[in-house]
C-alpha positions in Angstrom: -8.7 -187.4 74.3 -12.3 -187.0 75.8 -14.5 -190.1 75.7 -18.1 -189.7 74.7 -20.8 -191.3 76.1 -21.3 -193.1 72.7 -17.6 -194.5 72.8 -17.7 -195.8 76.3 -20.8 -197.6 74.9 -19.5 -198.6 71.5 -16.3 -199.9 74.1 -18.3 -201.5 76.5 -19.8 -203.8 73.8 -17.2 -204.9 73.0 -16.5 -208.9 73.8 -13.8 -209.2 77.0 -11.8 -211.0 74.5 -12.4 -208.6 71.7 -11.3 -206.0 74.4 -8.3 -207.4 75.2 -7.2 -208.3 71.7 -7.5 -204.0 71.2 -5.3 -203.6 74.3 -3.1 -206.1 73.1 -2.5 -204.5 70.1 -1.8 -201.2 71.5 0.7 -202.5 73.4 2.5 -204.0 70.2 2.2 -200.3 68.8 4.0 -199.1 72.0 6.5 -201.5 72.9 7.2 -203.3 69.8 10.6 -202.1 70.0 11.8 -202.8 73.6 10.3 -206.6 73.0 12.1 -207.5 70.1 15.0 -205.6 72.0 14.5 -208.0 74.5 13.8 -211.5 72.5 17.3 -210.2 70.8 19.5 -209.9 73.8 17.7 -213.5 75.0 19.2 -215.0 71.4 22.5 -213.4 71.7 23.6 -213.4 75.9 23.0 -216.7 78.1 22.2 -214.7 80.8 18.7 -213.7 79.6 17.9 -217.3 77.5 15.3 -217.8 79.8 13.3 -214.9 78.3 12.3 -216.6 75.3 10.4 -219.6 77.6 7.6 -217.0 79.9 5.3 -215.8 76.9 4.7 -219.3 75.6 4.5 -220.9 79.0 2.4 -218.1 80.6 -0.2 -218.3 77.7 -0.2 -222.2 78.4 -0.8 -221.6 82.2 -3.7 -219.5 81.5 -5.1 -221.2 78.8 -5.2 -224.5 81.2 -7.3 -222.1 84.2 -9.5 -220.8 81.3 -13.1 -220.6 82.2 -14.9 -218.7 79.1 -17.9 -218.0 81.9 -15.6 -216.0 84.4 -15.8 -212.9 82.0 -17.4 -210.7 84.7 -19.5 -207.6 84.6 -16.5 -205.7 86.5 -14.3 -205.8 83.3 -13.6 -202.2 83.6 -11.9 -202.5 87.5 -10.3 -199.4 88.5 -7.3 -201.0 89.3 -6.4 -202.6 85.9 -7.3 -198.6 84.8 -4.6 -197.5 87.4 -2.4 -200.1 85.8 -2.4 -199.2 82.6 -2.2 -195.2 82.9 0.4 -196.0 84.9 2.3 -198.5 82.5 2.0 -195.6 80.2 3.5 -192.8 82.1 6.3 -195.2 83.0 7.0 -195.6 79.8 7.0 -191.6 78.8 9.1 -191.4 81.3 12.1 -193.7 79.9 11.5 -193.2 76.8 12.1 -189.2 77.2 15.3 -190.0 79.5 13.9 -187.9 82.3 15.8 -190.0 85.3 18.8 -190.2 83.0 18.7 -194.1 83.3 21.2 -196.3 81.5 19.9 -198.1 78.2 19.7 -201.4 79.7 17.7 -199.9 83.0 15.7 -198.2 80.4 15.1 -201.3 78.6 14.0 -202.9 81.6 11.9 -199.9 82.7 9.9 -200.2 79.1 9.4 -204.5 79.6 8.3 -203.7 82.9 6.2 -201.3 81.6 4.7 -203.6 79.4 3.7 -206.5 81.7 2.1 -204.3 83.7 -0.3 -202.9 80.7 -1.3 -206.4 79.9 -2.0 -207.7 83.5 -4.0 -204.0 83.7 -5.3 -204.8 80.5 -6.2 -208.6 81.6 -8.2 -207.1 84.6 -9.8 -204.2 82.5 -11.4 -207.5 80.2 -12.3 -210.1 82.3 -12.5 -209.2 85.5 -10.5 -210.1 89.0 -12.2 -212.8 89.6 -10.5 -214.1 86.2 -7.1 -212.0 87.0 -6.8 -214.2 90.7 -7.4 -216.9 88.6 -4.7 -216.8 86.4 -2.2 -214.9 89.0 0.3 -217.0 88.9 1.0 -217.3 85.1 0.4 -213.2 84.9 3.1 -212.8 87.1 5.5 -214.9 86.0 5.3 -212.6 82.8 7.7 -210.6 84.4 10.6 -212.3 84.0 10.4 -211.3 80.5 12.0 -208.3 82.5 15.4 -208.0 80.8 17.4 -208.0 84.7 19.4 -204.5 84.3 23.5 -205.2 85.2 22.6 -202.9 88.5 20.9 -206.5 89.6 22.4 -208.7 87.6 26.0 -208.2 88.4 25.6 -209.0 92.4 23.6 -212.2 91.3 26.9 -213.4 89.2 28.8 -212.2 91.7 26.5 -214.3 95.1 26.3 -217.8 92.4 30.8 -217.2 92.0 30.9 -216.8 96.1 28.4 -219.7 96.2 30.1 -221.7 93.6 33.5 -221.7 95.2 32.2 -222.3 98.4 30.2 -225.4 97.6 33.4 -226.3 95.6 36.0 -225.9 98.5 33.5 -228.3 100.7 33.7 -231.3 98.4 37.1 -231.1 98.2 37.5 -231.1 102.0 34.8 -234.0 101.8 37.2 -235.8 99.4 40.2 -235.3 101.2 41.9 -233.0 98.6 44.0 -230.3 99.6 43.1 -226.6 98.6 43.5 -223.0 99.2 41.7 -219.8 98.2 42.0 -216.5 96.8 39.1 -214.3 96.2 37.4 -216.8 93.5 40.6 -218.7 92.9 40.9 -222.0 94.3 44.6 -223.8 94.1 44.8 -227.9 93.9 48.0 -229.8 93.9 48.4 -229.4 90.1 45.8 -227.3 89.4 44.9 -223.2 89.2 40.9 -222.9 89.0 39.3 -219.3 88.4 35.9 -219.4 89.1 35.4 -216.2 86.1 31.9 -214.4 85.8 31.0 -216.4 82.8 31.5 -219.6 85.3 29.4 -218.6 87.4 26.3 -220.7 85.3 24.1 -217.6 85.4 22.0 -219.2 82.7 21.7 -222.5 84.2 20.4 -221.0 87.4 17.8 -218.8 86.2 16.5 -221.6 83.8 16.1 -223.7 86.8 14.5 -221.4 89.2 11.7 -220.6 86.2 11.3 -224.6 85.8 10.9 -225.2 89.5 8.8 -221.9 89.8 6.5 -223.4 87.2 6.8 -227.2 88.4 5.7 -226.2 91.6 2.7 -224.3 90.2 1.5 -227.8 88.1 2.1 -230.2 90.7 1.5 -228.4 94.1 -1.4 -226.9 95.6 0.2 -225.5 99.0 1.6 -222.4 98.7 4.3 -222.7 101.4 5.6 -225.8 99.5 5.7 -223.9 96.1 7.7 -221.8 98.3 10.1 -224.0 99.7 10.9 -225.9 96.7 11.5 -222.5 95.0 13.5 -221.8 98.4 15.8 -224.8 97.6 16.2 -224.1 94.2 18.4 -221.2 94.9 21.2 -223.2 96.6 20.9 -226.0 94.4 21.9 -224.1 91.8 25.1 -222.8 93.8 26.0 -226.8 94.7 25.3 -227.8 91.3 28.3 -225.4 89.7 30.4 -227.0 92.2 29.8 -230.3 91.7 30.8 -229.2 88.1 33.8 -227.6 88.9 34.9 -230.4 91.5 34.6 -233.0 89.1 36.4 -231.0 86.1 39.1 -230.2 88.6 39.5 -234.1 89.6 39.0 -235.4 85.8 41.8 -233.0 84.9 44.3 -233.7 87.8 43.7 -237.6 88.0 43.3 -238.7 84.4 44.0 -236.5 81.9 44.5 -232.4 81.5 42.6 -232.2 78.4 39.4 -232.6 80.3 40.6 -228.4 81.1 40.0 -227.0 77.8 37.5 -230.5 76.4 34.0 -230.1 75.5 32.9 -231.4 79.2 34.2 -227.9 79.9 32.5 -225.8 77.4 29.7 -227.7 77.0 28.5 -230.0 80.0 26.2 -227.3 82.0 23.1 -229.4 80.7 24.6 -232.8 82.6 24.4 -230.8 86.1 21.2 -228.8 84.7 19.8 -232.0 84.1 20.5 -233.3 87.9 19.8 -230.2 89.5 16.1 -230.5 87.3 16.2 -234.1 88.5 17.2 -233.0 92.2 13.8 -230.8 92.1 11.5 -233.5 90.8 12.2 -235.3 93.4 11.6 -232.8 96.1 8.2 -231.5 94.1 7.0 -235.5 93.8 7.9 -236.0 97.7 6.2 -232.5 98.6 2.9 -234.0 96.5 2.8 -237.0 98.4 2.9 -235.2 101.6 -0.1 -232.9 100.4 -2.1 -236.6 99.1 -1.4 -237.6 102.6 -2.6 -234.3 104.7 -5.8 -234.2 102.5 -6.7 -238.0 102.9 -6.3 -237.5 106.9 -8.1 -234.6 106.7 -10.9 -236.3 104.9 -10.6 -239.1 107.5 -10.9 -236.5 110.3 -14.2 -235.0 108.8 
């Protein structure tokens, strides 16, 4: 298609919002399917729950940094340009199975494909001024990125390693006898198999995302965003074996039920909940040492 000089005009007239909104739309028309691929596996597998949270909390992110006067005269950047051809060549590419990638890598080829037209189509509307702005919640549009098993499987596979580890240390703190195979631990009385679907996948991702985006509201400092993000990681290993440490105890001291019970099946959210709470602590105590570096820097002027 050859653009005339009277479309470019009729294009450039058009409002940066009005712009996106066109761009936006387009990228329904192309990537409607992989999307609602994508919000379907997040309804169906606890791995990829955390999917349905980054459009809603990305729009909030950048609705907070709004500034309606920031739509700049560079609206068409060569860089959101690059982005989006290259978006759409990405997507050609899957689509017609050149690379002979799995479905789920090509599912994940398409999403990525799509975050990268709108952050291209963000920059081609409002500028980079507006696009450094509102980097962070552009971004974090990308874990709407359906993880292909290719990644996924070593993460399951590092949070069981993790999990048994962190498990075997409290019951050395606790005095409690153990041994281990592979991602087997034996207790007097009791055979735990830390399984892939133990391994609190779901749980972990959903609390890196809340710390990513807690960290982003509450600190300005970019090395603390990135140690609490840091910490996040290996919380969510110590959390899994706190869990399993104290199903294991509740089984073998009081009553065996507690195995196959609903604390089993259903108590992630207790450790989610600490873990959450474990991080709000760290993000208030990171804060307060921010407060206190600008105030004696004030002092200091």
């Amino acid at each position: 298609m050859v653009l005339t000089s009277s479309t470019r005009e009729s294009t450039s007239k058009l409002s940066p919002l009005a712009r996106f909104s066109v761009l936006g739309v387009i990228s329904l028309l192309i990537w409607w399917s992989p999307l609602i691929s994508s919000f379907a596996l997040a309804l169906r597998d606890e791995q990829y729950t955390h999917i349905l949270l980054i459009l809603p909390v990305s729009i909030s992110l950048i609705y907070q940094k709004w500034k309606a006067s920031e739509s700049s005269e560079e609206s068409h950047s060569g860089i959101g340009l690059i982005l989006l051809v290259a978006a759409f060549v990405a997507t050609v590419v899957a689509r017609l199975n050149l690379s002979s990638l799995p479905r789920d890598e090509q599912l994940s080829v398409n999403m990525l494909a799509l975050v990268v037209w709108w952050i291209g189509a963000f920059i081609v509307s409002f500028g980079t001024r507006a696009f450094q702005r509102a980097l962070f919640p552009l971004c974090f549009l990308f874990w709407t990125v359906p993880l292909p098993e290719v990644i996924l499987h070593p993460m399951v596979r590092f949070l069981q390693e993790s999990s048994v580890a962190s498990t075997r240390l409290l019951l050395t703190l606790f005095g409690v006898p153990s041994t281990q195979d592979g991602t087997v631990i034996s207790i007097p009385g009791l055979i735990l198999e830390v399984a892939p679907e133990c391994s609190s996948i779901r749980s972990s991702l959903m609390l890196l995302v809340t710390t990513m985006v807690l960290g982003q509201i509450f600190l300005r400092s970019i090395w603390r965003k990135a140690l609490v993000i840091a910490v996040a990681i290996p919380l969510s290993a110590a959390k899994n074996g706190l869990r399993i440490f104290v199903l294991a105890m509740l089984t073998t001291r009081i009553d065996r039920s507690f195995i196959t019970g609903r604390l089993h099946h259903q108590g992630g959210i207790i450790y989610f909940l600490v873990a959450l709470g474990t991080m709000g602590v760290l993000i208030w105590l990171a804060r307060r040492g921010e407060e206190k570096s600008f105030v004696q820097h004030s002092f200091q002027k």
